[in-house]
PyMOL CGO cylinders between C-alpha atoms (Angstrom):
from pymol import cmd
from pymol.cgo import CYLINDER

trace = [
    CYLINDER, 8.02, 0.16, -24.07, 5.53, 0.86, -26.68, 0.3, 1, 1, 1, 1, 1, 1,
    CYLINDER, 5.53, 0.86, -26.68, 2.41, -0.60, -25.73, 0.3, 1, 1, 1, 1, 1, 1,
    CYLINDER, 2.41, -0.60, -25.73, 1.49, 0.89, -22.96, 0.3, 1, 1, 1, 1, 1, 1,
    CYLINDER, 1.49, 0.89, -22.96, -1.86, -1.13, -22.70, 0.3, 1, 1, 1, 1, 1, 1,
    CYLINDER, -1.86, -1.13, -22.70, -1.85, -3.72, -20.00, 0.3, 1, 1, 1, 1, 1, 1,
    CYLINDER, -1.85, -3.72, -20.00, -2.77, -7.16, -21.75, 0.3, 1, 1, 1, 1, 1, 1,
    CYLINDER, -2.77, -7.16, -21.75, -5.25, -9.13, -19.60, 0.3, 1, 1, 1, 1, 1, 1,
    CYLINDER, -5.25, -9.13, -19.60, -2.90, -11.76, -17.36, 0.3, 1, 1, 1, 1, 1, 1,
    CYLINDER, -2.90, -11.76, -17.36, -3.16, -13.93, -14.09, 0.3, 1, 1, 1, 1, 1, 1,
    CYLINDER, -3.16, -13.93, -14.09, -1.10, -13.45, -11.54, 0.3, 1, 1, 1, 1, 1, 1,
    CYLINDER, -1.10, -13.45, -11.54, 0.34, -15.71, -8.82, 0.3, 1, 1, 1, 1, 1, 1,
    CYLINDER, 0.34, -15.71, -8.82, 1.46, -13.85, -6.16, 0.3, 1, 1, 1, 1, 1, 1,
    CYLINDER, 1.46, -13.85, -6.16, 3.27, -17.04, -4.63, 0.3, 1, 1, 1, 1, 1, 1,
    CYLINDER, 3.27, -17.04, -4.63, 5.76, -16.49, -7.83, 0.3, 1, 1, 1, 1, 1, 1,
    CYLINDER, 5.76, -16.49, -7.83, 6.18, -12.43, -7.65, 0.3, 1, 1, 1, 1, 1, 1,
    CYLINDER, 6.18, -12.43, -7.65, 9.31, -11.69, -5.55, 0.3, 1, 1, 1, 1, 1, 1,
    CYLINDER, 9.31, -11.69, -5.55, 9.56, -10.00, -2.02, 0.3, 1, 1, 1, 1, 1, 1,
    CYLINDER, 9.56, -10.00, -2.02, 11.54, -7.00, -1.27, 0.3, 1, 1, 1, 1, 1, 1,
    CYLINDER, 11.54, -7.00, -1.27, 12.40, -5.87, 2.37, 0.3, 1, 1, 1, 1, 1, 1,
    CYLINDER, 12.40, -5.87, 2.37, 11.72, -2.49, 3.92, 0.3, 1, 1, 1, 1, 1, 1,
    CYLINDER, 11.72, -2.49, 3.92, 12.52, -1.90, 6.85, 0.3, 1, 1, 1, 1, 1, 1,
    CYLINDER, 12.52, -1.90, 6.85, 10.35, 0.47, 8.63, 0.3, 1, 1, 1, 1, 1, 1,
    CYLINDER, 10.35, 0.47, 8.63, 10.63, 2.58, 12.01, 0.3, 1, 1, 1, 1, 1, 1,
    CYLINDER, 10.63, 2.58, 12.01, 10.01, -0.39, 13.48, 0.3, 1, 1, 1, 1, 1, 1,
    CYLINDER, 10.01, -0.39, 13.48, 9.87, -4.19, 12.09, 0.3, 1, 1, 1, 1, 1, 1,
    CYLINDER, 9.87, -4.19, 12.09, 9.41, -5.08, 8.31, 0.3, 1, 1, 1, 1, 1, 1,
    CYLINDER, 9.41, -5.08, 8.31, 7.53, -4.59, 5.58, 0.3, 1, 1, 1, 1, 1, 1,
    CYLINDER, 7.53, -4.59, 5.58, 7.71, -7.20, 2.42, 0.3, 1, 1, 1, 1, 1, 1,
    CYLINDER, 7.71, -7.20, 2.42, 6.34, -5.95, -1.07, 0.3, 1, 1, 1, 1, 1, 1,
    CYLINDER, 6.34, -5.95, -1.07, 5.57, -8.46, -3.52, 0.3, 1, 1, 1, 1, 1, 1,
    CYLINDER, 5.57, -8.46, -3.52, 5.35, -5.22, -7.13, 0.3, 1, 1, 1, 1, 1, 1,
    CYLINDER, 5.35, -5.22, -7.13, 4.11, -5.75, -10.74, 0.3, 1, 1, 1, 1, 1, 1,
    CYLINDER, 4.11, -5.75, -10.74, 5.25, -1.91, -12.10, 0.3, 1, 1, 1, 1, 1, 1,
    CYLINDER, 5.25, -1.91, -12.10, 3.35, -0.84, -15.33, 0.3, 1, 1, 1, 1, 1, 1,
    CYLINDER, 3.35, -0.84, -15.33, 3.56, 2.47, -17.01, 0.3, 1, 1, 1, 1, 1, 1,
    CYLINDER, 3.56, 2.47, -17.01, 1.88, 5.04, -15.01, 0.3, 1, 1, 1, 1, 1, 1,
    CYLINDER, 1.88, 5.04, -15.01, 0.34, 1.61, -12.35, 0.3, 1, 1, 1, 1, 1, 1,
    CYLINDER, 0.34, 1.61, -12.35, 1.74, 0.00, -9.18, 0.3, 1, 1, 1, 1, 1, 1,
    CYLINDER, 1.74, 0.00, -9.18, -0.13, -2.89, -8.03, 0.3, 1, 1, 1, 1, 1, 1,
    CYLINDER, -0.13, -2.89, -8.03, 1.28, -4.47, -4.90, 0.3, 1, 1, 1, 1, 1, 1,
    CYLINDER, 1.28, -4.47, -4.90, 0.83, -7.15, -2.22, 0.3, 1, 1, 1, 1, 1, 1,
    CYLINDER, 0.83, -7.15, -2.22, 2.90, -5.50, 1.52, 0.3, 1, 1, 1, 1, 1, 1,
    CYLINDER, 2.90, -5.50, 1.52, 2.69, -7.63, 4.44, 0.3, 1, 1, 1, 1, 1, 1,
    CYLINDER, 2.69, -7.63, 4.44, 3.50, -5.56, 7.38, 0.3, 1, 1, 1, 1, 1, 1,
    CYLINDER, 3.50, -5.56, 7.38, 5.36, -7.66, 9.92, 0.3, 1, 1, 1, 1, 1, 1,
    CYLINDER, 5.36, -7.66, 9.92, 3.92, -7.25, 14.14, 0.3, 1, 1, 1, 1, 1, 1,
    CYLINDER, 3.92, -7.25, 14.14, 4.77, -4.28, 15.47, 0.3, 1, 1, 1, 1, 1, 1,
    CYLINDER, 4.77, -4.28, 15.47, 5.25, -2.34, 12.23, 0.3, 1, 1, 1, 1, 1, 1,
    CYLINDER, 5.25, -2.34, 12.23, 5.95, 1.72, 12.18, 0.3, 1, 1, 1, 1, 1, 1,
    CYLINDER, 5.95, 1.72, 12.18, 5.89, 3.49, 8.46, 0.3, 1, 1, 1, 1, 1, 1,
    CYLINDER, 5.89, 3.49, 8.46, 9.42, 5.15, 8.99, 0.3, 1, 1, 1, 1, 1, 1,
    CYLINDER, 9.42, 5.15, 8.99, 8.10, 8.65, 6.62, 0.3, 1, 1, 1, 1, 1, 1,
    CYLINDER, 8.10, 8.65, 6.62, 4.50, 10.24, 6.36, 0.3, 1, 1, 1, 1, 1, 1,
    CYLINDER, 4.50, 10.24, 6.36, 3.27, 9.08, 2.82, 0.3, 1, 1, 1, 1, 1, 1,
    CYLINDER, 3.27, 9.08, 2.82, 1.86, 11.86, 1.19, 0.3, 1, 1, 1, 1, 1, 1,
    CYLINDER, 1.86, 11.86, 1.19, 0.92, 9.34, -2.49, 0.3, 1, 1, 1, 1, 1, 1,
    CYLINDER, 0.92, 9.34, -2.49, -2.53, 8.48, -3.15, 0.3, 1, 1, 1, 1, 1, 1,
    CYLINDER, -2.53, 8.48, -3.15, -3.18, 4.80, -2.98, 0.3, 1, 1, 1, 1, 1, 1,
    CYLINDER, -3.18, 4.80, -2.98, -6.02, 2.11, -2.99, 0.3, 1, 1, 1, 1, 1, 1,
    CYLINDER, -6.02, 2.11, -2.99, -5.49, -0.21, -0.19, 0.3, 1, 1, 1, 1, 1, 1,
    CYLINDER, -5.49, -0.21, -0.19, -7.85, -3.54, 0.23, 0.3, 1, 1, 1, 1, 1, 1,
    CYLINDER, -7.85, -3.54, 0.23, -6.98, -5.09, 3.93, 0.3, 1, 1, 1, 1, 1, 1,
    CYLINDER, -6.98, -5.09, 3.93, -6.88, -9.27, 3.27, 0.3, 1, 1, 1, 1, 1, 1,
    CYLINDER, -6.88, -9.27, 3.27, -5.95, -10.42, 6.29, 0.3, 1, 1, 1, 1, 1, 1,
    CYLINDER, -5.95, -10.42, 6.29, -4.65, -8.87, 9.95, 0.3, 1, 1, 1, 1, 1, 1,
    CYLINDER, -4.65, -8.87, 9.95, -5.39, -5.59, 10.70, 0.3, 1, 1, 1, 1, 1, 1,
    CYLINDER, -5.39, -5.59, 10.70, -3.47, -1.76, 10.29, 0.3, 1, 1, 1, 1, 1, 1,
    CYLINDER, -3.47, -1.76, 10.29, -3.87, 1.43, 12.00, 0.3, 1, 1, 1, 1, 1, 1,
    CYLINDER, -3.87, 1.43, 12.00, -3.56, 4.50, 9.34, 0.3, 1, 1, 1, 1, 1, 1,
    CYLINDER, -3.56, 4.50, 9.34, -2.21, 7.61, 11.29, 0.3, 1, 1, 1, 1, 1, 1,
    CYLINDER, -2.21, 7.61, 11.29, -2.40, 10.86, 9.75, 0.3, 1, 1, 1, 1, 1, 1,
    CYLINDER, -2.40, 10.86, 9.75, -0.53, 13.45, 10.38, 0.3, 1, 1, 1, 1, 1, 1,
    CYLINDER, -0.53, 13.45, 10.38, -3.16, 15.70, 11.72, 0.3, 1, 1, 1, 1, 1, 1,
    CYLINDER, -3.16, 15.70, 11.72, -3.46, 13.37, 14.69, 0.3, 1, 1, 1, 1, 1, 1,
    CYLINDER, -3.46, 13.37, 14.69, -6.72, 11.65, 12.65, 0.3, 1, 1, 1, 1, 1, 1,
    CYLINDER, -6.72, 11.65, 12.65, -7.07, 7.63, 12.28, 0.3, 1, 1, 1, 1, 1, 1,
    CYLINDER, -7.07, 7.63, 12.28, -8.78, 4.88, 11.10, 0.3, 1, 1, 1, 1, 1, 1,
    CYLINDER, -8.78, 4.88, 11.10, -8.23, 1.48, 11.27, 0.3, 1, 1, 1, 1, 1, 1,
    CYLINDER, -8.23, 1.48, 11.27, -8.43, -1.29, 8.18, 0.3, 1, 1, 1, 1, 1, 1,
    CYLINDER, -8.43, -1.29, 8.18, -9.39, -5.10, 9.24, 0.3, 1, 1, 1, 1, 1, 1,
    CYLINDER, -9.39, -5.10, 9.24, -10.23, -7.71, 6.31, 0.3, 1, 1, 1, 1, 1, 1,
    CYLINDER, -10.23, -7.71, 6.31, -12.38, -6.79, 3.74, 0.3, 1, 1, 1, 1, 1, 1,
    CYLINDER, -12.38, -6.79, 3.74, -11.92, -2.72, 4.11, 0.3, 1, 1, 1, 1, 1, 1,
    CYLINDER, -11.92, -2.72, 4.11, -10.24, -0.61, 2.26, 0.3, 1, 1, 1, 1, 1, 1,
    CYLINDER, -10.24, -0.61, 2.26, -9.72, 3.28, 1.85, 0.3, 1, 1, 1, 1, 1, 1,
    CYLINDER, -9.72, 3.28, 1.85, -8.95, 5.50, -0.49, 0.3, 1, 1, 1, 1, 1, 1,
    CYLINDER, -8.95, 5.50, -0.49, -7.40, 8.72, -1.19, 0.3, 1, 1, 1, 1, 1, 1,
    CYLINDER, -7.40, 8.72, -1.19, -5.22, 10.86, -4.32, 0.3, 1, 1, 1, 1, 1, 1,
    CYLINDER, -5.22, 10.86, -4.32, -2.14, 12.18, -4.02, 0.3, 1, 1, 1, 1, 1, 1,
    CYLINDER, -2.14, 12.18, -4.02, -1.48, 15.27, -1.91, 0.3, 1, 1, 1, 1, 1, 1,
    CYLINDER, -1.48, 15.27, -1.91, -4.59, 15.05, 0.39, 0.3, 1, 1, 1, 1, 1, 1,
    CYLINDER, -4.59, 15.05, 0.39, -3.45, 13.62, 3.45, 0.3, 1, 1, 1, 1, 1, 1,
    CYLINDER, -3.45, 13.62, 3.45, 0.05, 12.66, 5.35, 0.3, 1, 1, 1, 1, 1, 1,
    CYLINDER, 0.05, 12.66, 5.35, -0.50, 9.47, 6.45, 0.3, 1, 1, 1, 1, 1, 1,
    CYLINDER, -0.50, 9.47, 6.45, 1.82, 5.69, 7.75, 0.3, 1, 1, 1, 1, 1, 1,
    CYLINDER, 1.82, 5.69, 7.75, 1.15, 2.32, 8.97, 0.3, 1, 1, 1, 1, 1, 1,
    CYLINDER, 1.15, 2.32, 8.97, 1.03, 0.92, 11.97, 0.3, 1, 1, 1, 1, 1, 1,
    CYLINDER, 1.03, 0.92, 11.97, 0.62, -2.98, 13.27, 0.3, 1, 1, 1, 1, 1, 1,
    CYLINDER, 0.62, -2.98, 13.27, 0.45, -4.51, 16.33, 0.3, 1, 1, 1, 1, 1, 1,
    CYLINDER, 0.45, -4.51, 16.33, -0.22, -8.35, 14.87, 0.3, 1, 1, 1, 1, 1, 1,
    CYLINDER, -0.22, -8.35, 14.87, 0.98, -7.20, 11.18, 0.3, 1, 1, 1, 1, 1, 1,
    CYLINDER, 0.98, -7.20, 11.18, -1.55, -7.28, 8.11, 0.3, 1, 1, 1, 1, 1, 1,
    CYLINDER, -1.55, -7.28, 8.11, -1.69, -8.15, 4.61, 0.3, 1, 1, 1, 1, 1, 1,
    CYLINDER, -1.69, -8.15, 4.61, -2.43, -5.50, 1.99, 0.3, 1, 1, 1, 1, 1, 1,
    CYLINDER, -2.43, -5.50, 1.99, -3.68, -5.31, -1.71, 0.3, 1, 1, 1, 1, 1, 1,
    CYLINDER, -3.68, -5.31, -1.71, -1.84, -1.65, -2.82, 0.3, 1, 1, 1, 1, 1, 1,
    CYLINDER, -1.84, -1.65, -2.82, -3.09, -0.13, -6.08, 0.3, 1, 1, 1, 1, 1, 1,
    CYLINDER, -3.09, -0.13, -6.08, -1.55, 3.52, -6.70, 0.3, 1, 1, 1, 1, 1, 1,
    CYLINDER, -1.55, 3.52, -6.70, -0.52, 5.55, -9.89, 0.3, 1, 1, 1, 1, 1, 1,
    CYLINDER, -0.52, 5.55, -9.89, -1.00, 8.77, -12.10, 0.3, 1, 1, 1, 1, 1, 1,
    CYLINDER, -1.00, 8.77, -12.10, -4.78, 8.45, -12.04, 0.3, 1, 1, 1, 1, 1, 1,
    CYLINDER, -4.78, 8.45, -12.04, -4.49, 9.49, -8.16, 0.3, 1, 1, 1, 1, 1, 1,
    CYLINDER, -4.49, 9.49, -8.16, -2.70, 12.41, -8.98, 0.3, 1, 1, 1, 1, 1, 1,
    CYLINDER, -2.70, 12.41, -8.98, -4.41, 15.51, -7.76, 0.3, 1, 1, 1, 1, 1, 1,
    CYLINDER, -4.41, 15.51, -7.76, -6.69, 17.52, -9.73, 0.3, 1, 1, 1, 1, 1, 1,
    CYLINDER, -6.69, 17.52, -9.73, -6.94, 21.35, -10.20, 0.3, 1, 1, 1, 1, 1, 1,
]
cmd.load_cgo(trace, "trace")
């Protein structure tokens, strides 16, 4: 691809496919549009959801509806409910998901979250 410039665009999530990942426990769906060096994502963590890995990427998550518990691996957590987000870049924490009722999730991660020296 040559232009790597991202031209502006709507998008209707209702038409962007779902993938299935299964986690430790129940399902998440991802609903990707994959640029050069940008993921931007909609995940829907079905009830009862369990990350089945520590995620170690930096991301920007927006909550839009449900709610998710983000463990970290040093025993640290915080939880997300509609209309909060967090941040963090690559490398700084080991974290998962976790649902009881299952959420929905606005994802944005990429090289600008890569860590800096």
């Amino acid at each position: 691809m040559e232009n790597k410039n991202i031209p502006f665009q709507t998008i209707d999530w209702d038409n962007i496919p779902k993938t299935e990942h299964k986690g430790k426990s129940g399902i998440a769906y991802w609903q990707t549009l994959q640029f050069e060096g940008l993921r931007v994502r909609v995940v829907t963590y079905s009830a009862n959801y369990v990350a089945d890995h520590w995620c170690e990427k930096g991301h920007i998550v927006y909550c839009l509806e449900g709610e998710v518990v983000n463990e970290q691996k040093n025993g640290e957590s915080s939880i997300l409910k509609p209309g909060m987000s967090y941040i963090v870049s690559d490398d700084l924490s080991s974290h998962r998901s976790v649902t009881k009722d299952g959420v929905k999730l606005l994802i944005i991660d990429g090289d600008f979250l890569k860590l800096k020296s």
